[in-house]
C-alpha positions in Angstrom: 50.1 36.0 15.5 51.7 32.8 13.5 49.1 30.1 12.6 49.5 26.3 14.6 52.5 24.4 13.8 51.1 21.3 12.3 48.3 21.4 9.9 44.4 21.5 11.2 43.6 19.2 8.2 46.4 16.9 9.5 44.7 17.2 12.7 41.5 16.3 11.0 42.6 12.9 9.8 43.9 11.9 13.1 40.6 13.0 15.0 38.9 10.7 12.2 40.9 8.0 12.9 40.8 8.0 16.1 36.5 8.7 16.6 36.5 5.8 14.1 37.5 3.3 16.9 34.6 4.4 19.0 31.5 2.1 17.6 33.9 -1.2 17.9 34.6 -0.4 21.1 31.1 0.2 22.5 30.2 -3.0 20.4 32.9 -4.7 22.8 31.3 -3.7 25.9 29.2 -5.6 27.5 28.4 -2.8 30.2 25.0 -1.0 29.5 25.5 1.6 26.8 25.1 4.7 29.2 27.7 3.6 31.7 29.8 3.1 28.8 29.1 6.5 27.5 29.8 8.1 31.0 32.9 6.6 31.9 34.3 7.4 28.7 33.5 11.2 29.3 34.3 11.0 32.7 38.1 9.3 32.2 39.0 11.6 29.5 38.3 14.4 31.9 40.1 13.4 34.4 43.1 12.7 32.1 42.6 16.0 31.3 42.1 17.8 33.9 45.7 18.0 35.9 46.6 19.6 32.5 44.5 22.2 33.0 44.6 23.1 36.3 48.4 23.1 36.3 49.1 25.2 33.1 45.7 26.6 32.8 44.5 27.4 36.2 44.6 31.5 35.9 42.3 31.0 32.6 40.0 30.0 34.5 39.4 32.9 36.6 39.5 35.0 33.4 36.4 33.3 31.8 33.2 35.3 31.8 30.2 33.4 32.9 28.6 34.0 29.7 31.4 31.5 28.4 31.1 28.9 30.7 27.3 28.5 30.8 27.7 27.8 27.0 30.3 25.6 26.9 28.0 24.2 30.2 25.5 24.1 27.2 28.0 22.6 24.9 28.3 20.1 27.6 25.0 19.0 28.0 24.3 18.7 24.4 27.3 16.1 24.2 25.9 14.3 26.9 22.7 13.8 24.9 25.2 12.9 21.8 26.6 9.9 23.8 23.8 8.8 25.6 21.7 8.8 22.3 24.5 7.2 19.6 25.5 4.4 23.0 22.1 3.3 23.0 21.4 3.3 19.4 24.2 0.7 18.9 22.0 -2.0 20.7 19.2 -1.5 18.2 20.4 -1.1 15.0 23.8 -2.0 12.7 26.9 0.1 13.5 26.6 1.1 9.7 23.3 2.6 9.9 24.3 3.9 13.4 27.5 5.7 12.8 26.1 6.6 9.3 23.3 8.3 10.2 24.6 9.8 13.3 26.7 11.5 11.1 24.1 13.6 9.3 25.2 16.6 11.2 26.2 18.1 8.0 23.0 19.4 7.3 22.4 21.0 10.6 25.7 22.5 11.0 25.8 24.0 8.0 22.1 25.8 8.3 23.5 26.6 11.8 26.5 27.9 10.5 25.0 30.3 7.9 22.3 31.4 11.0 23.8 31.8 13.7 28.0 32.3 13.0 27.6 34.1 9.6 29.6 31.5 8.0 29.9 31.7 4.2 29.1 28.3 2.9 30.1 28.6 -0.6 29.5 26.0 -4.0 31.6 23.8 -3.4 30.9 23.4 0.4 27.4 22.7 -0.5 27.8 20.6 -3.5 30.9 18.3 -1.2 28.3 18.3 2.0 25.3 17.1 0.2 27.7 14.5 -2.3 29.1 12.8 1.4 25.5 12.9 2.7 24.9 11.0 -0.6 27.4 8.6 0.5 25.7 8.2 3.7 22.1 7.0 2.2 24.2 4.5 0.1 26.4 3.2 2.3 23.3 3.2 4.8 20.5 1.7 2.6 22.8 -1.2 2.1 21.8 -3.0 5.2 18.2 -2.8 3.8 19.3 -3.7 0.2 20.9 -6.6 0.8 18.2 -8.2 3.1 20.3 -8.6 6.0 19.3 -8.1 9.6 19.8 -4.4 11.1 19.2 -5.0 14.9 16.2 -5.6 17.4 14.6 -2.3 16.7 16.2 -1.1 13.6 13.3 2.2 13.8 14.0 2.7 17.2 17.8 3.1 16.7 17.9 4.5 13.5 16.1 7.8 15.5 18.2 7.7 18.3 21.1 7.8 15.7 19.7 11.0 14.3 19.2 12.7 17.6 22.7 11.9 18.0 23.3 13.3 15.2 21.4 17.0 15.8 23.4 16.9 19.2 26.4 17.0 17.5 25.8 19.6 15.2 25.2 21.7 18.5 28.5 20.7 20.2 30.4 21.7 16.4 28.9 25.0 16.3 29.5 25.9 19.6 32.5 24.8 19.6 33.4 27.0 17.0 32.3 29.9 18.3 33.7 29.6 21.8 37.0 28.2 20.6 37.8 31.6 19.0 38.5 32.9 22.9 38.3 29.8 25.3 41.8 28.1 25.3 41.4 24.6 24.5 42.6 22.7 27.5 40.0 24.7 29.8 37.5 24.6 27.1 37.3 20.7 26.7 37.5 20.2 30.4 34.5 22.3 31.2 32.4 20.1 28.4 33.3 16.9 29.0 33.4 17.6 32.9 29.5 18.6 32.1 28.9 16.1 29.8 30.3 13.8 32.4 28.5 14.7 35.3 25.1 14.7 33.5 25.8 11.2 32.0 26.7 9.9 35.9 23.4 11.3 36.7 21.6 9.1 33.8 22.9 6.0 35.0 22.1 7.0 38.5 18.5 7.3 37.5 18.6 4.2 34.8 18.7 1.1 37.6 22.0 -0.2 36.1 24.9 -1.2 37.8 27.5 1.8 38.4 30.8 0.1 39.1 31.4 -4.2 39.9 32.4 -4.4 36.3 35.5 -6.5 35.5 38.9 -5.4 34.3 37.9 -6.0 30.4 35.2 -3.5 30.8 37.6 -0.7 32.1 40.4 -1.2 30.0 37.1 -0.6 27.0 35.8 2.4 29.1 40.0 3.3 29.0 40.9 3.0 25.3 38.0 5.0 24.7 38.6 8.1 26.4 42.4 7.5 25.0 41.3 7.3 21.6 37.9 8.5 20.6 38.1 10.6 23.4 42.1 12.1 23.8 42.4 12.1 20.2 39.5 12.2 18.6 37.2 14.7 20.1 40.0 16.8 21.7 41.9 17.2 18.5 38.4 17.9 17.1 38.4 20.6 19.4 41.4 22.0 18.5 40.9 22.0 14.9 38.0 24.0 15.4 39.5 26.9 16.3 41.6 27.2 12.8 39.4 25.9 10.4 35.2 26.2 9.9 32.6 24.2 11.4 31.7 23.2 8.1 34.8 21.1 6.8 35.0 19.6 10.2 31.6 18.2 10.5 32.0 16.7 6.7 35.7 15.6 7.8 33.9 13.1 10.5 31.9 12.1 7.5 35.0 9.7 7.1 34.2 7.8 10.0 31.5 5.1 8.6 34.3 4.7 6.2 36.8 3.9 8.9 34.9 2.0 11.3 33.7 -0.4 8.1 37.5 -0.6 7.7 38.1 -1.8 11.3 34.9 -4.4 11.8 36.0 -5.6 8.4 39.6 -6.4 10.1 38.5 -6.8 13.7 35.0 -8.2 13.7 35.6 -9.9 10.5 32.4 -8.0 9.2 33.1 -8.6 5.3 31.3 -5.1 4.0 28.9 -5.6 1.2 28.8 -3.7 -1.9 26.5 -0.7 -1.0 29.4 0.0 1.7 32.4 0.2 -0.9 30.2 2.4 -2.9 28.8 4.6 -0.3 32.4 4.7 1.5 34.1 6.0 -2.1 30.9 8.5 -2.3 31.8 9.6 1.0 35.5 10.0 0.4 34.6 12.3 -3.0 32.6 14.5 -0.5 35.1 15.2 2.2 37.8 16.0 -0.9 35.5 18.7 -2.6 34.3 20.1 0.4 38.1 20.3 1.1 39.4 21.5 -1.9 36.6 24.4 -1.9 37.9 25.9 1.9 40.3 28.5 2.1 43.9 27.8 4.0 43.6 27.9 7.4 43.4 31.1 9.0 45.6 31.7 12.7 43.2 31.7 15.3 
């Protein structure tokens, strides 16, 4: 079987990109943060879904039920992911939010080693634990420099985490079911669980679930297009050619680019500690990089 046409890693900058568009647009919203979170899910999935019905339809039939209660699992544990990072964005800075929900490094790559019998070599170690580096700088610099980090700072900061742990359980088993669950099905499944069990949050959390004005859906829109489309999907599909290791220190690169974007959309100059911790980041992703293999053909 020939590998993919276009590069995974190439892949991997675009889903980058693209998930780095996510925290500004949540901080645009003025819907509640699980609403956002669910519509976003929600949209993508039904962008999705004609795709998969039309092309995919007898791979669907073919699935054992093994496969689709975990990637009903998978599902659920994104669920938590959005609900958790959505609502930590109201307590604390998008710095220390997107920062520290990124500290699924450390989870995956324990996961990883226990439960996929991935090698993680030297120089997978010594990149993850240099980016994770780059996360304590870049996030210690709201602390450092004095400046205000939300309402409940605490409070977010652990919501961010759990966030975080929830992500390391959608990469892994993503990994592992990508390796025989094509990846139009695959992402439809997930984010049609994901979907339905953030719809039932906001059923259950007294907030409003539609009346909101066309600004809000064109947010809840763009990101399902980009975060969602081409971020997580692409995600998705690079998982399936290269380890769950490079990919979860690959989305170390979004505090990096969402710094980028509120410095040019929210006019958020960022301080010091975030240049640092963003080039400490950057000298992570590249080692860890440089230390994988080629891709293999799925």
């Amino acid at each position: 079987m020939s590998g993919p046409r276009i590069d995974p890693r190439a892949g991997l900058v675009v889903a980058v990109l693209a998930v780095s568009t996510s925290a500004i647009l949540v901080r645009w919203s003025n819907a509640p943060p699980v609403v956002a979170a669910c519509y976003r899910v929600l949209l993508t999935m039904v962008m999705l879904a004609p795709v998969a019905l039309s092309r995919y339809g007898e791979s669907f039939a073919t699935l054992s039920r093994r496969d689709l209660l975990a990637a009903g699992a998978t599902g659920v544990a994104l669920a938590v992911h959005f609900a958790a990072w959505f609502e930590s964005l109201s307590w604390t800075s998008v710095a220390a939010s997107v920062t520290l929900v990124q500290c699924q490094p450390l989870f995956v790559a324990v996961g990883a080693w226990a439960l996929l019998d991935e090698r993680v070599t030297r120089g997978t170690t010594v990149g993850i634990l240099v980016a994770v580096g780059g996360i304590v700088v870049l996030s210690l610099g709201d602390f450092l420099g004095g400046a205000a980090v939300g309402p409940r700072p605490l409070y977010g900061n652990a919501l961010a985490i759990v966030g975080g742990v929830m992500a390391a359980a959608y990469v892994l088993a993503g990994r592992s079911l990508r390796q025989r669950f094509p990846l139009v099905p695959y992402v439809t499944v997930v984010y049609g669980v994901a979907g339905v069990c953030l719809f039932a949050l906001v059923l259950v959390s007294d907030v409003p679930v539609g009346g909101y004005p066309p600004r809000e859906w064109g947010l809840f829109l763009a990101m399902a297009v980009g975060p969602g489309i081409f971020g997580h999907t692409v995600l998705n599909w690079a998982l399936a050619h290269v380890e769950s290791s490079l990919v979860s220190v690959s989305l170390l690169g979004e505090p990096l680019g969402s710094a980028l974007l509120a410095l040019v959309l929210l006019a958020e100059v960022p301080g010091p500690w975030t240049v640092v911790g963003g080039a400490v980041i950057l000298a992570g992703i590249v080692i860890t990089a440089r230390s994988r293999p080629d891709p293999q053909p799925a």
